[in-house]
C-alpha positions in Angstrom: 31.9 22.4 -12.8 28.5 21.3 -12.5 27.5 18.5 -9.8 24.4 16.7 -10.7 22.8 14.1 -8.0 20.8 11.5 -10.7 17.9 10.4 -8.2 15.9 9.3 -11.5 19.0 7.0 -12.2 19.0 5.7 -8.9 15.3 5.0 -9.2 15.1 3.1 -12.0 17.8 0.5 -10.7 15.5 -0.2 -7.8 12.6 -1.5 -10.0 10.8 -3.2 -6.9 7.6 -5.5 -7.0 4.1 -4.4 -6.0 3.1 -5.8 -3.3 -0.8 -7.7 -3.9 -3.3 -7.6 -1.8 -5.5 -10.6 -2.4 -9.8 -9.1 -1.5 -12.8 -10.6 -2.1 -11.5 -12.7 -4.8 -9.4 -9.6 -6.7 -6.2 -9.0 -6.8 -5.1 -5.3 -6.2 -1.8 -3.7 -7.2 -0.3 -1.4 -4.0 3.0 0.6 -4.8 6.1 -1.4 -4.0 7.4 0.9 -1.0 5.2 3.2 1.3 5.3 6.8 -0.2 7.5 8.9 2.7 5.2 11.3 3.3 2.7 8.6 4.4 5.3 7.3 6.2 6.8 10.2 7.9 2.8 11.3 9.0 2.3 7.9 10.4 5.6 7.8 12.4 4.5 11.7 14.0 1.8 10.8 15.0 1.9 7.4 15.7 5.1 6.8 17.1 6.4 2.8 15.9 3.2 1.7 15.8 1.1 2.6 12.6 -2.1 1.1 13.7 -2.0 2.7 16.8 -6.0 5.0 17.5 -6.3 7.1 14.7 -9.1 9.4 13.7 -11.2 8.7 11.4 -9.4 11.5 8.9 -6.4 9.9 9.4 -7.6 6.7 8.3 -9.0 8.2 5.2 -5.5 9.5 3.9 -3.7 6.8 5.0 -5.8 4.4 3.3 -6.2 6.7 0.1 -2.0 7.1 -0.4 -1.6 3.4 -0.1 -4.5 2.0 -1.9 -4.2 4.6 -4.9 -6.4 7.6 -3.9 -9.7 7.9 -2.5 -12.0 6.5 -5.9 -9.3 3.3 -5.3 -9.6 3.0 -1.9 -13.6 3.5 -1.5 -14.0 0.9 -4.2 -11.8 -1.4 -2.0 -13.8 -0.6 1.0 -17.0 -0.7 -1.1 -16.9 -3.4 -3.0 -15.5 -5.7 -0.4 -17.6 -4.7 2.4 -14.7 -3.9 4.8 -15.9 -3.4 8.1 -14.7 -0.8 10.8 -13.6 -3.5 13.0 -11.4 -5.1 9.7 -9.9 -2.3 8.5 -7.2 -1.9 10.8 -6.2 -5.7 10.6 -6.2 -5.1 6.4 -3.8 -2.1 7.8 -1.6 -4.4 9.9 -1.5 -7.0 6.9 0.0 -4.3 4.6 2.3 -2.8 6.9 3.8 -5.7 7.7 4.8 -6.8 3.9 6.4 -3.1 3.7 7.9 -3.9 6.9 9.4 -7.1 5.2 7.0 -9.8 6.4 7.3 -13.4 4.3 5.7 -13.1 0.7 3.3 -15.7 -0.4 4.6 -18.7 -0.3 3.3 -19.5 -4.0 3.9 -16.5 -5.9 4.1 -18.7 -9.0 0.2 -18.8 -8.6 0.1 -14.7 -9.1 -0.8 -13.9 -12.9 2.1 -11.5 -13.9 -0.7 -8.8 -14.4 -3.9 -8.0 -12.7 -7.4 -7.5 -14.3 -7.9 -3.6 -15.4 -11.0 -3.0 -13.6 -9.6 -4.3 -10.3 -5.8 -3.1 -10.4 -4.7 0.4 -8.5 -1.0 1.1 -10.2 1.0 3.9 -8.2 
């Protein structure tokens, strides 16, 4: 007899939210849970804490595996002018709704879709 583990089934009962990152007056779609890789990298060479001095390479594929991939995340950057010394407090922000933080408080006022040209869907 044949065992079978059905991870796709188990997938498709999670069906989680996006999380929205509200910038510059755009809403942006980020995937609903950190991919493990990421996740895993950050932990090795971070230890608990994600934000903790990273080079600037680092930053680079963190921000490009969260925020879609690098045309995504250097239109972020880009068209919000995020500066160096912001960047790792929009880090902090976003790790701490994957770590669970409060949602908004009104997310009634969120449209149930984003605009195309602004959106990043993982």
């Amino acid at each position: 007899m044949t065992r079978v583990v059905d991870f796709d089934a188990f997938r498709a009962e999670q069906k989680a939210d996006p999380i929205i990152l509200k910038l510059g007056g755009n809403e942006y779609k980020l995937p609903p849970a950190l991919p493990a890789s990421l996740a895993l990298d950050i932990i090795r060479k971070n230890g608990d804490d994600p934000t903790a001095e990273m080079d600037t390479g680092s930053l680079v594929e963190m921000g490009n595996a969260i925020f879609g991939g690098e045309e995504s995340f250097r239109l972020i950057l880009d068209d919000n002018s995020i500066t160096m010394d912001e960047l790792p407090e929009l880090f902090k922000m976003v790790f701490a709704q994957y770590n669970g933080a409060p949602e908004d408080p009104n997310p009634e006022s969120l449209p149930d879709s984003t605009p195309a040209e602004t959106a990043t869907s993982l």
